[in-house]
Short mmCIF file of the C-alpha atoms (twelve columns), coordinates in Angstrom:
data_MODEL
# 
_entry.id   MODEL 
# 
loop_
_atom_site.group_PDB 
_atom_site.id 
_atom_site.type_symbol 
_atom_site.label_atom_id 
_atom_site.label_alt_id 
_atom_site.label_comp_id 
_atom_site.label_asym_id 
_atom_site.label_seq_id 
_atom_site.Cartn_x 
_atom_site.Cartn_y 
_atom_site.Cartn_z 
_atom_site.pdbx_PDB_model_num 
ATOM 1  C CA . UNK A 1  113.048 91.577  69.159  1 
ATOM 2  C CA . UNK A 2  116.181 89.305  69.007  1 
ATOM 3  C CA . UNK A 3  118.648 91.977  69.525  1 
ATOM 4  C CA . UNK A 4  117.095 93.434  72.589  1 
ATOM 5  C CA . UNK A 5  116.442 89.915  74.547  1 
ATOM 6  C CA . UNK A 6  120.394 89.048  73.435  1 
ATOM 7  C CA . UNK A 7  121.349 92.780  75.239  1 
ATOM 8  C CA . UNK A 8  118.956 91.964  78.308  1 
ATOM 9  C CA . UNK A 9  120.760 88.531  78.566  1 
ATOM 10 C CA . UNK A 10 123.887 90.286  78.572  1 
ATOM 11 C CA . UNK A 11 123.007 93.038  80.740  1 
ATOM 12 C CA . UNK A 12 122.108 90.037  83.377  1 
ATOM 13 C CA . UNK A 13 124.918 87.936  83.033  1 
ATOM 14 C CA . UNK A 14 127.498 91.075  83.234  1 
ATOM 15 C CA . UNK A 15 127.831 92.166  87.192  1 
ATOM 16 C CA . UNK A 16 125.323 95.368  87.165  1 
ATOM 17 C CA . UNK A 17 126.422 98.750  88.111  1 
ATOM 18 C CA . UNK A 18 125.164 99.841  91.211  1 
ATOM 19 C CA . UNK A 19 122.519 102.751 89.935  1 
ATOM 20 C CA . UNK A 20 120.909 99.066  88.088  1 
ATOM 21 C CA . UNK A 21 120.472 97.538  91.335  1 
ATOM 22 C CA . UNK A 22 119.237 100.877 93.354  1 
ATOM 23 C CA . UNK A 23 117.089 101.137 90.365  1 
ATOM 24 C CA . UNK A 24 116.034 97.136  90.195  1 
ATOM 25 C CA . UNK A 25 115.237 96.952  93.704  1 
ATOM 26 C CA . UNK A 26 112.700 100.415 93.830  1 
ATOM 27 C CA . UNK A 27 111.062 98.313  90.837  1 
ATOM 28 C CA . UNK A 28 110.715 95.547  93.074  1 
ATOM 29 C CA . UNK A 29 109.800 97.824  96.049  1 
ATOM 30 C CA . UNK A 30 107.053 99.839  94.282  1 
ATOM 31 C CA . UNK A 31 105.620 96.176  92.603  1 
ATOM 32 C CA . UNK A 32 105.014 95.312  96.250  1 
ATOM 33 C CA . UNK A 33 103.279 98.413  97.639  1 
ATOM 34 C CA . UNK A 34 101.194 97.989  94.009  1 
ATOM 35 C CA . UNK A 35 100.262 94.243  94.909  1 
ATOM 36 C CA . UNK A 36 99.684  95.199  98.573  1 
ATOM 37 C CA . UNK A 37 97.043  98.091  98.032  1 
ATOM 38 C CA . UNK A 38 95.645  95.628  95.438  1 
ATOM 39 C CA . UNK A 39 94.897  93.063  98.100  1 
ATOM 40 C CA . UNK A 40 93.552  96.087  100.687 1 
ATOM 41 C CA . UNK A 41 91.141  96.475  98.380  1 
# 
């Protein structure tokens, strides 16, 4: 487990390639249609 959080750590602190971000933000983007349709219903 400590290897992986150390590599996460790094992969945050290290500017991200762009395919990260596109790929961070449609995380982000489906997590809020998710927690929308939750509150609908």
């Amino acid at each position: 487990g400590q290897e992986i959080l150390s590599i996460t750590l790094h992969a945050f602190l290290s500017p991200p390639p762009l395919d990260v971000i596109f790929l961070w933000r449609r995380i982000n983007y489906y997590n809020g249609q998710v927690a929308k349709s939750k509150r609908l219903l």
